[in-house]
ChimeraX commands (.cxc) that place a marker at each C-alpha (Angstrom):
marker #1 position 8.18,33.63,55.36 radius 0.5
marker #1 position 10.51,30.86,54.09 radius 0.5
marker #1 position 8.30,28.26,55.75 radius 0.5
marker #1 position 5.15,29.73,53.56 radius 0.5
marker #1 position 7.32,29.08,50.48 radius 0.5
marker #1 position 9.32,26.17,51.20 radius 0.5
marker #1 position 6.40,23.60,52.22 radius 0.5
marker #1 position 3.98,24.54,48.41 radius 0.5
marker #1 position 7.39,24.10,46.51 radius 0.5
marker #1 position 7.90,20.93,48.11 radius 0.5
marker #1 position 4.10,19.56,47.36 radius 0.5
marker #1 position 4.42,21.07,44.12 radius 0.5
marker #1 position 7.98,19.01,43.74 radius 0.5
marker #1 position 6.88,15.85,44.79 radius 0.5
marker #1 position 3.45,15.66,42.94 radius 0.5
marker #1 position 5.18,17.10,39.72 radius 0.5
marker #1 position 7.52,13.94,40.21 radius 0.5
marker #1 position 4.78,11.49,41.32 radius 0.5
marker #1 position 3.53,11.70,37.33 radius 0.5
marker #1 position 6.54,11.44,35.62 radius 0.5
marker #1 position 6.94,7.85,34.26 radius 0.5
marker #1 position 10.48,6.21,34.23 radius 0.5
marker #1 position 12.56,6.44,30.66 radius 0.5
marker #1 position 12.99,3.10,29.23 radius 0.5
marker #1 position 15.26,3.25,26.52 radius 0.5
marker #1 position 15.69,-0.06,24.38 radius 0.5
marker #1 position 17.09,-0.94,20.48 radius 0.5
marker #1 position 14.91,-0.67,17.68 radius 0.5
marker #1 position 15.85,-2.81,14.80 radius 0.5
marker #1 position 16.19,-2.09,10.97 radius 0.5
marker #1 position 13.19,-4.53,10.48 radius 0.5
marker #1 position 10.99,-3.03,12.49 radius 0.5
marker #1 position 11.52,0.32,10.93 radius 0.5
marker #1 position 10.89,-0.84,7.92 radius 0.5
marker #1 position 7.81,-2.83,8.70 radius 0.5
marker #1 position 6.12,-0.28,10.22 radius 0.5
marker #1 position 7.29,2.19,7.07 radius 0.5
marker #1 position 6.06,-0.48,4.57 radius 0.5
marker #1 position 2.70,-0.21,6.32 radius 0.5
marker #1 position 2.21,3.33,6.37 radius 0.5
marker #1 position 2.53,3.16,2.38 radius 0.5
marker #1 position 0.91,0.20,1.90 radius 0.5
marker #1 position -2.17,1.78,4.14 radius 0.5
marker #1 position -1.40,5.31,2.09 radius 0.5
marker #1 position -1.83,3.22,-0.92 radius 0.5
marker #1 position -5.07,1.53,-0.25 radius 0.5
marker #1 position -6.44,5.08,0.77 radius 0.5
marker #1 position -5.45,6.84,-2.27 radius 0.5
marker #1 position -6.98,4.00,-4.34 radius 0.5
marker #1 position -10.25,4.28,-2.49 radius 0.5
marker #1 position -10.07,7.92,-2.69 radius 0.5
marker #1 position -10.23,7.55,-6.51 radius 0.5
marker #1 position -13.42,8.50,-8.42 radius 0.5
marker #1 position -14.24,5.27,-10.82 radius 0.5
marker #1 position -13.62,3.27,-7.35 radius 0.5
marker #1 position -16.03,5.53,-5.11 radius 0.5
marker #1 position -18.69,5.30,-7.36 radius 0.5
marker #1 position -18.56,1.49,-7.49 radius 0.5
marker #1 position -18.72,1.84,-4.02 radius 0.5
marker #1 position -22.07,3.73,-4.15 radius 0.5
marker #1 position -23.41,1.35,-6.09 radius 0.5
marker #1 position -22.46,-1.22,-3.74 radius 0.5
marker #1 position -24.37,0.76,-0.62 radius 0.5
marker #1 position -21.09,1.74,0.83 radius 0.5
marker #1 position -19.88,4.96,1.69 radius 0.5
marker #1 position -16.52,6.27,1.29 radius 0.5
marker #1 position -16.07,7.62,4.18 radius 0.5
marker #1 position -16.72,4.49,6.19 radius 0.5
marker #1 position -14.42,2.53,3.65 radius 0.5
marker #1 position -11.48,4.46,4.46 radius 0.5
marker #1 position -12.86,4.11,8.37 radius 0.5
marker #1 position -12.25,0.60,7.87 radius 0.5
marker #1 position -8.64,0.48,6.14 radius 0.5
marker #1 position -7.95,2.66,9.50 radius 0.5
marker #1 position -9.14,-0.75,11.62 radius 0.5
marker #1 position -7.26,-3.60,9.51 radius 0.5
marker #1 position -3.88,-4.65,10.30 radius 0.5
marker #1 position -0.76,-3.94,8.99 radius 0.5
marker #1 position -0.79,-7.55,7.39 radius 0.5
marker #1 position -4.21,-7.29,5.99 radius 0.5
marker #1 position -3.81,-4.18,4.46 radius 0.5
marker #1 position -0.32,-5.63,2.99 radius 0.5
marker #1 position -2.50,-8.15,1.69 radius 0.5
marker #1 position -4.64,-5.73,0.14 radius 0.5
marker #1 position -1.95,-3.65,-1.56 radius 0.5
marker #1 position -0.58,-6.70,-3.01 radius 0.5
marker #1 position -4.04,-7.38,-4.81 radius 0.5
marker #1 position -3.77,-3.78,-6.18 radius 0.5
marker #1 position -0.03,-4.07,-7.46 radius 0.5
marker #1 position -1.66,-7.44,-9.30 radius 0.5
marker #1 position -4.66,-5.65,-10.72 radius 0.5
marker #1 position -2.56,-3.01,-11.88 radius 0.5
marker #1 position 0.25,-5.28,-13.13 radius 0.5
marker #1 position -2.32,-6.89,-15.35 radius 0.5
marker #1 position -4.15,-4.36,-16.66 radius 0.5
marker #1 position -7.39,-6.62,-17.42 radius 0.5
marker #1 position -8.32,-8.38,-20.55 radius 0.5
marker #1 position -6.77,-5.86,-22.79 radius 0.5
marker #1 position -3.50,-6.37,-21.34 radius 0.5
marker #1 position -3.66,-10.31,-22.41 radius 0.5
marker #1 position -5.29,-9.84,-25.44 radius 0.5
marker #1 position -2.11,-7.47,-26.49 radius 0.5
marker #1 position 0.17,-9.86,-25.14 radius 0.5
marker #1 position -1.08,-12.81,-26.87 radius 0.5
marker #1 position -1.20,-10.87,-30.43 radius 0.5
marker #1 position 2.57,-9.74,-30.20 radius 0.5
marker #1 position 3.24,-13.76,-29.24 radius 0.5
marker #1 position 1.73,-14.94,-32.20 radius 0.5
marker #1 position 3.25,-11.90,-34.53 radius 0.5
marker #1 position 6.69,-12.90,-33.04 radius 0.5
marker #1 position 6.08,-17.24,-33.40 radius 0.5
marker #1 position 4.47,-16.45,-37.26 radius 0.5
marker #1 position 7.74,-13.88,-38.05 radius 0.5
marker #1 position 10.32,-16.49,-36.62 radius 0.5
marker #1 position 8.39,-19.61,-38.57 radius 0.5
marker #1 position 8.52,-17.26,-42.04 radius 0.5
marker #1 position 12.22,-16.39,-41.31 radius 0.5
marker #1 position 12.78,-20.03,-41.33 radius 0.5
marker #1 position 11.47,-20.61,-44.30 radius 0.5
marker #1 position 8.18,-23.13,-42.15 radius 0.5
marker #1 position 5.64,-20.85,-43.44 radius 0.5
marker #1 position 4.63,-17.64,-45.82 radius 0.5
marker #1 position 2.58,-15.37,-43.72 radius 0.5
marker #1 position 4.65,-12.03,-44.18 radius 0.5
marker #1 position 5.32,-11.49,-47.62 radius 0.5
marker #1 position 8.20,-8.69,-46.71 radius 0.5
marker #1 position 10.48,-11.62,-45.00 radius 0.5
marker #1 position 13.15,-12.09,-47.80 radius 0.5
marker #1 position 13.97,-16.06,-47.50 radius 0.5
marker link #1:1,2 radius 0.2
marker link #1:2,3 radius 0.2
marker link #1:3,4 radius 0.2
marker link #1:4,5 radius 0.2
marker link #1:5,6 radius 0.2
marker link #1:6,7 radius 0.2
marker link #1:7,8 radius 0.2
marker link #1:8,9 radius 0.2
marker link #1:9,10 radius 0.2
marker link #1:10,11 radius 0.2
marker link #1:11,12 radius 0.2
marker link #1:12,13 radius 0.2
marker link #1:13,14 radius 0.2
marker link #1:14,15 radius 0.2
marker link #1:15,16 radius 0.2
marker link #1:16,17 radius 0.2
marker link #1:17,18 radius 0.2
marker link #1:18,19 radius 0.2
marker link #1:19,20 radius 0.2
marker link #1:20,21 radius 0.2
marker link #1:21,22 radius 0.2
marker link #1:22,23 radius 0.2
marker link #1:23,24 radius 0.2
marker link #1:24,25 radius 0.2
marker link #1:25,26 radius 0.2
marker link #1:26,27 radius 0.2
marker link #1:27,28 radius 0.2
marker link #1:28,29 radius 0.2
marker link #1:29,30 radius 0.2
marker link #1:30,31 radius 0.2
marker link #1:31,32 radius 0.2
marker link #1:32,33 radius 0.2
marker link #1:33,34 radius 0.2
marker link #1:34,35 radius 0.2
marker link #1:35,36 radius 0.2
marker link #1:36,37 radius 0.2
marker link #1:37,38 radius 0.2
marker link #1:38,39 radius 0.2
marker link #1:39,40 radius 0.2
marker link #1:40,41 radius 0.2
marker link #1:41,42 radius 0.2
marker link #1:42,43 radius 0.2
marker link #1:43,44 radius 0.2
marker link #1:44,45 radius 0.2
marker link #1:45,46 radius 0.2
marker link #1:46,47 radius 0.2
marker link #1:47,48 radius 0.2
marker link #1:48,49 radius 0.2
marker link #1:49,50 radius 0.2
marker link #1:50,51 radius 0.2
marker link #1:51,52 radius 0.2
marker link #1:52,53 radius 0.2
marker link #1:53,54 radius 0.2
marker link #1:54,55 radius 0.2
marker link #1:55,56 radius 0.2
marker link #1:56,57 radius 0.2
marker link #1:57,58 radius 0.2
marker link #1:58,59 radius 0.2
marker link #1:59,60 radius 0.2
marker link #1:60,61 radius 0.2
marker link #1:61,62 radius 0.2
marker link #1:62,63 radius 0.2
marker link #1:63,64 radius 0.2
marker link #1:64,65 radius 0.2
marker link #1:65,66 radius 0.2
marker link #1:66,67 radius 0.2
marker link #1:67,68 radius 0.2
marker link #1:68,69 radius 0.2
marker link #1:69,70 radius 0.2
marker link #1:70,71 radius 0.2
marker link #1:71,72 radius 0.2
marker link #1:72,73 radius 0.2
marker link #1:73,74 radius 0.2
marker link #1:74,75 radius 0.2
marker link #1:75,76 radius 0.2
marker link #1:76,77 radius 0.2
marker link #1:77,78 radius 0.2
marker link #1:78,79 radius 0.2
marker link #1:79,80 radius 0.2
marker link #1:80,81 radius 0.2
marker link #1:81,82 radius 0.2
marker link #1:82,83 radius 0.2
marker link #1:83,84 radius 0.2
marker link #1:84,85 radius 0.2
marker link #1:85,86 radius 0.2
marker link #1:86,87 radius 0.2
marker link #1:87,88 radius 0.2
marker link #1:88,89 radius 0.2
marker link #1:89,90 radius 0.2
marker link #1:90,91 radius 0.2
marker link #1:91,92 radius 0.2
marker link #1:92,93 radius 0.2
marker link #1:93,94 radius 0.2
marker link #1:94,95 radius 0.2
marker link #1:95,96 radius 0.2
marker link #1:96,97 radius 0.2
marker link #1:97,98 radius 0.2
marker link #1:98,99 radius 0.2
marker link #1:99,100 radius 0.2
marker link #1:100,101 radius 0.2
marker link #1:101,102 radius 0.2
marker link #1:102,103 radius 0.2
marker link #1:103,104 radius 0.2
marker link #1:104,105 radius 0.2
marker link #1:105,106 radius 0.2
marker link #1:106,107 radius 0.2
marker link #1:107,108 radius 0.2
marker link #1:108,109 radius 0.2
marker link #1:109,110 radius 0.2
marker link #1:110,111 radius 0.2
marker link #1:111,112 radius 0.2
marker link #1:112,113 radius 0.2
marker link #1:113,114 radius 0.2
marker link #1:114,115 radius 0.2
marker link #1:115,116 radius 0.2
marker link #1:116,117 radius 0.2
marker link #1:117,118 radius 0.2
marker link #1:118,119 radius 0.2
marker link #1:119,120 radius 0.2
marker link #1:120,121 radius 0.2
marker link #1:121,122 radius 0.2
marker link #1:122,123 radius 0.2
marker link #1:123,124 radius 0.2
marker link #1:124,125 radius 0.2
marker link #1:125,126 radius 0.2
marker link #1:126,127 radius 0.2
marker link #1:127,128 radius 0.2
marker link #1:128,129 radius 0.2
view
């Protein structure tokens, strides 16, 4: 009876070791950790931007579907869609025309407050001289 058991065990052994592939183990280094991290958000990023209501409906306008744009952040690489995310931290960064236009009118208030403090001009008519 032992030879009944002894010879499927054996099959069962070898072919059980025939698909196990050799452990390689090797170092992983900070950089690449964080690469491949930085890419995951960058590509969670871009996703959640598409994802966002004002942006799909541009899309529809364009003929595109949303679906198929997120298909396609799926299919760019990690640089590209760094690349990408970089554009969006600009855009946001900026916020548009109103952003300048606010910008430029606190310039000029400060240059026009400074020039009436020193006595150049008589724009504000609360600046004591």
């Amino acid at each position: 009876m032992a030879r009944f058991l002894v010879t499927p065990l054996a099959v069962a052994v070898g072919l059980v070791s025939l698909g196990a592939a050799p452990s390689q183990a090797g170092l992983v280094t900070t950089e690449e950790v964080v690469t491949e991290e930085v890419a995951a958000t960058d590509r969670a990023r871009v996703k959640a931007y598409l994802a966002r209501q004002d942006v799909q409906s541009q899309l529809q306008k364009l003929g595109i579907k949303a679906e198929e744009a997120t298909e396609r952040v799926d299919g760019l690489t990690d640089a590209e869609v760094q690349r990408i995310a970089a554009k969006l931290d600009e855009r946001s960064a900026g916020s548009g025309a109103v952003g300048s236009v606010v910008s430029a009118a606190v310039f000029v208030f400060i240059v026009l407050l400074i020039t009436d403090i020193a006595g150049a001009t008589d724009v504000f008519p609360f600046v004591k001289k």
